[in-house]
C-alpha positions in Angstrom: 147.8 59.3 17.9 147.3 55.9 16.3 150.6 53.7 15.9 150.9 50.9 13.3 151.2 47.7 14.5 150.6 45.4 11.3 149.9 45.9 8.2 148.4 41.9 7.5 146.6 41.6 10.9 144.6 38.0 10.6 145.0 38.1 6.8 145.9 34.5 5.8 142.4 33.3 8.0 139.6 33.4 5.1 137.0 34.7 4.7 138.3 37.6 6.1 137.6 39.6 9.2 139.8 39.9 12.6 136.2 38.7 14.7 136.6 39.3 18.5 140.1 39.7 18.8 142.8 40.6 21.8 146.1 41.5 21.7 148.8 40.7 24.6 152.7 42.1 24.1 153.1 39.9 20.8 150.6 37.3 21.4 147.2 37.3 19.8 143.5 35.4 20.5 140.4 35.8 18.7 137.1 34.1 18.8 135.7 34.7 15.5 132.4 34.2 13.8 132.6 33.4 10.1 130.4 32.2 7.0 131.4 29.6 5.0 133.4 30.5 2.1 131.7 30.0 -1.4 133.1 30.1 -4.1 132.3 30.1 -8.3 133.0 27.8 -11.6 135.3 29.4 -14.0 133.8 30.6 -17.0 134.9 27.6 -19.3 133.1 24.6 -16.9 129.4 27.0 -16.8 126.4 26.3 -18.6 125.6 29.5 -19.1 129.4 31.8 -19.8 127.2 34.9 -19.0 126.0 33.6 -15.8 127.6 32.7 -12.4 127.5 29.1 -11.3 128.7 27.7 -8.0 130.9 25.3 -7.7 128.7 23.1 -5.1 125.0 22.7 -4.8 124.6 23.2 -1.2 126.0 27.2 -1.9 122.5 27.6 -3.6 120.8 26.8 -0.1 120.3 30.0 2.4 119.5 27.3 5.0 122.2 24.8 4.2 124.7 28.1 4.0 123.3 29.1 7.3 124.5 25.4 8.9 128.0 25.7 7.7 128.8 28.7 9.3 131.2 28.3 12.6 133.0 30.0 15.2 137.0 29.6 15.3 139.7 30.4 18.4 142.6 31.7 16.5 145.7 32.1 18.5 149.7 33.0 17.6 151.7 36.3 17.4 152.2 39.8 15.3 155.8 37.8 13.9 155.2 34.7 13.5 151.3 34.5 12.7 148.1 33.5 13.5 146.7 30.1 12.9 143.5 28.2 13.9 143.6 26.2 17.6 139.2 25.8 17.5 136.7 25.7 15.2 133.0 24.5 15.5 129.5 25.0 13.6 127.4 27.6 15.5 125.5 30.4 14.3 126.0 32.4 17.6 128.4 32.6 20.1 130.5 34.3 23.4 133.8 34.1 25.2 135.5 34.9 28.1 139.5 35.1 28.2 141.2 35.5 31.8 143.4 38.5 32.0 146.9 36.2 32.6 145.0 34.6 29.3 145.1 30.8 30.3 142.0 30.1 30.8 139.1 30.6 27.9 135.4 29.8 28.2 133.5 29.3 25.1 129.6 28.9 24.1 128.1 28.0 21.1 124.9 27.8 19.7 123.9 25.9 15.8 120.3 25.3 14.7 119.4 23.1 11.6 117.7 25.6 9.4 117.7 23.8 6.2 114.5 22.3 7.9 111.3 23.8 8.4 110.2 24.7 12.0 108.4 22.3 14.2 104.6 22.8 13.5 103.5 25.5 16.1 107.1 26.3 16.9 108.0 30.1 16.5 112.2 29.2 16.6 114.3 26.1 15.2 115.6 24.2 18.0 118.7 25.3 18.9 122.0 23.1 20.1 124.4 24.5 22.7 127.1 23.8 23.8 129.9 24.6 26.2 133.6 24.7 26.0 136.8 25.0 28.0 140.6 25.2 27.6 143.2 25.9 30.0 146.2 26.1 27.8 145.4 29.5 26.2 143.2 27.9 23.6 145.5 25.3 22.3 143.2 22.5 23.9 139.6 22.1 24.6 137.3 20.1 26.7 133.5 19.9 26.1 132.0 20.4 29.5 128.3 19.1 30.7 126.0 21.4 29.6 121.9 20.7 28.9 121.6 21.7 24.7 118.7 23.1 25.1 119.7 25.9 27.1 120.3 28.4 25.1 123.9 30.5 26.5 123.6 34.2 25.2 126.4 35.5 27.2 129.1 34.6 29.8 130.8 37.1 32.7 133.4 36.0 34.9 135.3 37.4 37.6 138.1 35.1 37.0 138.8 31.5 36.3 136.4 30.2 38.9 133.6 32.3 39.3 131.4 33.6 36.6 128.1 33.7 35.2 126.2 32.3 32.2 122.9 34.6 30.5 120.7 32.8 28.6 117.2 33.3 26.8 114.1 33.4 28.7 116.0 35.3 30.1 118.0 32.7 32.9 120.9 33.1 35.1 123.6 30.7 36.0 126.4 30.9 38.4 129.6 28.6 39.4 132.5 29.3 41.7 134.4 26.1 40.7 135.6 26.3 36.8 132.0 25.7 35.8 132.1 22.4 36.7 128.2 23.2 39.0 125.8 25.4 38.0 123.2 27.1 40.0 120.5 28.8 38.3 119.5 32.5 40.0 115.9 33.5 39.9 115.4 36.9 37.7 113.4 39.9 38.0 109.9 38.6 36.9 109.3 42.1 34.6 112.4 40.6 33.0 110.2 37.8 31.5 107.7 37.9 28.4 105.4 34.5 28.9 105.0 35.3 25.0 108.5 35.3 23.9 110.8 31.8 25.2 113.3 33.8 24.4 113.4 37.0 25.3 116.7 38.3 26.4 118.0 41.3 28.7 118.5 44.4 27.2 122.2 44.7 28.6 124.2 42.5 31.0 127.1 43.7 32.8 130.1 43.1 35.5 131.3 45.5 37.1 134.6 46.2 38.7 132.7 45.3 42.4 131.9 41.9 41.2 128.5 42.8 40.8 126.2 41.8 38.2 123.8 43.8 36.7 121.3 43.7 33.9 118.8 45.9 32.2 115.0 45.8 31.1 112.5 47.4 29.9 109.8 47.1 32.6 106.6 46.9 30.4 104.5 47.2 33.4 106.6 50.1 35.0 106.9 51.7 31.4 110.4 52.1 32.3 113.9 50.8 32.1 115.0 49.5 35.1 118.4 48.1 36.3 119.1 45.1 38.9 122.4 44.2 40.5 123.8 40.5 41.6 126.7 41.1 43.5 128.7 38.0 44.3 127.4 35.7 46.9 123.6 36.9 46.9 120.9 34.3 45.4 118.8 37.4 44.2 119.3 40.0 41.8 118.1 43.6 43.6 116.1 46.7 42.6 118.7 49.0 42.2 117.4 52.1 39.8 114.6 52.7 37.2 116.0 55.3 34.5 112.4 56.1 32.5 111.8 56.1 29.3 115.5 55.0 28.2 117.5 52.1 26.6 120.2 51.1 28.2 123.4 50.3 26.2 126.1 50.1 28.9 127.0 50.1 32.7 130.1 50.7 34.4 131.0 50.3 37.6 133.9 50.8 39.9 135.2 48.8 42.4 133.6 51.4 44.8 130.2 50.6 43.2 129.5 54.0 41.3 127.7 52.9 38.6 127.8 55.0 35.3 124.8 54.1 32.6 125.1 54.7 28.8 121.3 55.1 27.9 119.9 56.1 24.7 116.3 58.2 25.1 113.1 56.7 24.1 112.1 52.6 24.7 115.4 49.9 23.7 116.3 50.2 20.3 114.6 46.3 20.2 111.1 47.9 20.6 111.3 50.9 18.2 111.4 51.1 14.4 115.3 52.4 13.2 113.6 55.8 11.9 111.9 56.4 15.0 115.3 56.2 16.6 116.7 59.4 14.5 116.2 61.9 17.3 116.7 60.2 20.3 120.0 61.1 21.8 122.9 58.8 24.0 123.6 60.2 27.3 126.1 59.1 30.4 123.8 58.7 33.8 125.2 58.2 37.7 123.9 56.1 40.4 125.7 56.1 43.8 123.0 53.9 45.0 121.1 56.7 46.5 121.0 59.0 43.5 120.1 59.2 39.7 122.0 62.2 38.2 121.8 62.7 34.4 125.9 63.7 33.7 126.0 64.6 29.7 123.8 64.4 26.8 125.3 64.4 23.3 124.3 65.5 19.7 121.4 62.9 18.3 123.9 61.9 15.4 126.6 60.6 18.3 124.9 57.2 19.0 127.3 55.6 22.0 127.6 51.6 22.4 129.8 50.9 25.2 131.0 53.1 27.5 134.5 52.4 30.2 136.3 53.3 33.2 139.8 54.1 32.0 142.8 53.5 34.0 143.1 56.8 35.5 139.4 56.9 36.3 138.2 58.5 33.2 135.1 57.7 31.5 134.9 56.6 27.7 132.1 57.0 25.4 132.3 54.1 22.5 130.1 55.2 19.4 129.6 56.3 15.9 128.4 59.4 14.3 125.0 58.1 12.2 124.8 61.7 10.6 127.9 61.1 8.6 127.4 59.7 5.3 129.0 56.6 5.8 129.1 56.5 9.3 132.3 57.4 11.8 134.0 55.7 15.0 133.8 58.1 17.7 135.5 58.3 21.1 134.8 60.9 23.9 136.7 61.1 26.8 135.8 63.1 30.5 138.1 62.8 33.3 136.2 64.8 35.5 133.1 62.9 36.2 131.4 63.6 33.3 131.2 67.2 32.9 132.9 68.3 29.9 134.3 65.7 27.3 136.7 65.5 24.5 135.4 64.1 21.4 137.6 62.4 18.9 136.5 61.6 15.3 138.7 58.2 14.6 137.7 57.8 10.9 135.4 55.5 9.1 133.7 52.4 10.9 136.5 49.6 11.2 136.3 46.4 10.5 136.9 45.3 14.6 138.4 47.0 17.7 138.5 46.7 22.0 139.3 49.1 24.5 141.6 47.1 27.6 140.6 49.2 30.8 143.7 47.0 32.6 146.3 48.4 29.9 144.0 51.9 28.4 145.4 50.2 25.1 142.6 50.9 22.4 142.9 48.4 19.7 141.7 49.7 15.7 141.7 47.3 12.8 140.8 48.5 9.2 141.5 46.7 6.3 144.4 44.4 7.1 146.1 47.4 9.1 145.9 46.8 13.2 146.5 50.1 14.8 147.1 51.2 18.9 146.6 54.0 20.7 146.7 54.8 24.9 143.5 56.4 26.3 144.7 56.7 30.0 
């Protein structure tokens, strides 16, 4: 059962939406992505009456639209309100909150594309940066980070010890506040000497402290899955999975490791229709292992996939076979036999699942809902 919480989440922050968002007693953070707002003439001050006219002549530029957008920390409470502590041009961008919430990590990444592309150059050059705040967001200090190495994703452990993804792709790791960096070596299927920035297919920390990232091994024809736990300078060969995309992982702090894979090659290497018929399914690897758990309809298309509280596993997806497409949760708490799937309406407009709290977080239109999932 859904319970209201607000009925004007994040509404006063335009353009709307509640981007990445967390919720904790009363107190709210988001990091959220946003375009720049553009706005029209009134009919009188037009040319043409019949015709639209912006008000400013950069809103007529894709490119020059593309540069303005930015990514803002917004921070305050359900009473009192939400207001913006952060804001800074990028066109991409991740976070990482700490669960007592005082420390936040932020990366950003802005090209200039109202120019053209170096001759020769496939990509713009692209800026990044790096950001920290220790004051849950209401400060921030610009740490030393090169700007032209791309960050694509960060996963921490806690305050002190995380990791930075990047394109190519590359690995960085600190254990002191990301004030060092080392860079870890990757798996060399991982790379495409065609493609500077080819990324993982899926990155993910598990509840042992291990890392662990996904690929589609072009010359294994197979996706195949490498862990970093804490402390080691080399990721390791840990399972291929065949011809499967890999969506998710989840791992205990025992190291059972549960994989949300989608049949046929990542959905980054196949046309959409070819992906019609090509159902998710839950995996599990006790490091010995490979044992295929539950495979659901085609239309059921899963995204993330959890540990809940009490040990459950939940499925994160949508139904594509709706008309306008449905949230979808499934639930097993016996290892993945048998599952209980929920329909939870039409796709929202944001959402999390906390696997500390099993709090499930659903925003649609201004409305921010909660429900347990134990």
């Amino acid at each position: 059962m859904w319970e209201s919480i607000s009925n004007d989440f994040i509404k006063e922050d335009t353009p709307y939406g509640p981007g990445d968002f967390r919720v904790h007693g009363e107190q709210v953070l988001s990091m959220k992505l946003t375009n720049p707002e553009v706005t029209t003439k009134p009919v009188e001050e037009r040319s043409d009456p019949d015709r639209a006219e912006f008000t400013e002549s950069w809103m007529y530029d894709p490119g020059e639209s593309a540069n303005r957008r930015s990514v803002r920390i917004l921070g305050g409470s359900l009473e009192q309100g939400i207001e913006r502590r952060f804001e800074e041009y990028a066109q991409q961008a991740d976070w990482w909150l700490s669960p007592d919430w005082n420390t936040l990590y932020l990366a950003t990444g802005w090209s200039d594309r109202s120019v053209n592309k170096p001759r020769g150059q496939r990509y713009h050059p692209q800026a990044t940066q790096l950001f920290k705040s220790t004051d849950h967001g209401e400060s921030w200090e610009k740490m030393r980070w090169p700007e032209n190495q791309n960050i694509s994703a960060l996963r921490f452990i806690d305050a002190q010890r995380g990791y930075l993804i990047g394109w190519g792709p590359h690995i960085w790791r600190t254990e002191d506040g990301g004030e060092h960096w080392e860079e870890i070596p990757v798996p060399k299927g991982a790379r495409n000497p065609e493609n500077e920035r080819q990324r993982f297919d899926l990155v993910a920390l598990g509840q042992d402290d291990a890392l662990r990232m996904a690929f589609f091994d072009e010359a294994r024809g197979e996706s195949v899955i490498y862990s970093l736990p804490w402390g080691e300078d080399e990721p390791i060969f840990d399972v291929a999975i065949g011809d499967y995309g890999v969506n998710d992982i989840a791992a205990n702090e025992q190291g059972e490791v549960y994989i949300l894979a989608r049949k046929g090659r990542p959905m980054s290497l196949m046309p959409r229709e070819q992906l019609v018929h090509h159902p998710s399914s839950v995996w599990h690897w006790n490091g010995e292992q490979l044992a295929e758990l539950h495979e659901f309809d085609s239309d059921l298309v899963g995204y993330a996939l959890y540990i809940t509280p009490e040990e459950g596993l939940l499925f994160d997806g949508v139904n594509e076979g709706s008309l306008l497409g449905k949230d979808v949760t499934a639930v097993s708490y016996d290892g993945g036999g048998d599952w209980k799937i929920e329909n939870e309406g039409r796709s929202a407009e944001g959402g999390y699942y906390d696997t500390r709290t099993g709090e499930r977080w659903r925003v649609s239109g201004y409305s921010l809902y909660r429900r347990e999932i134990p």
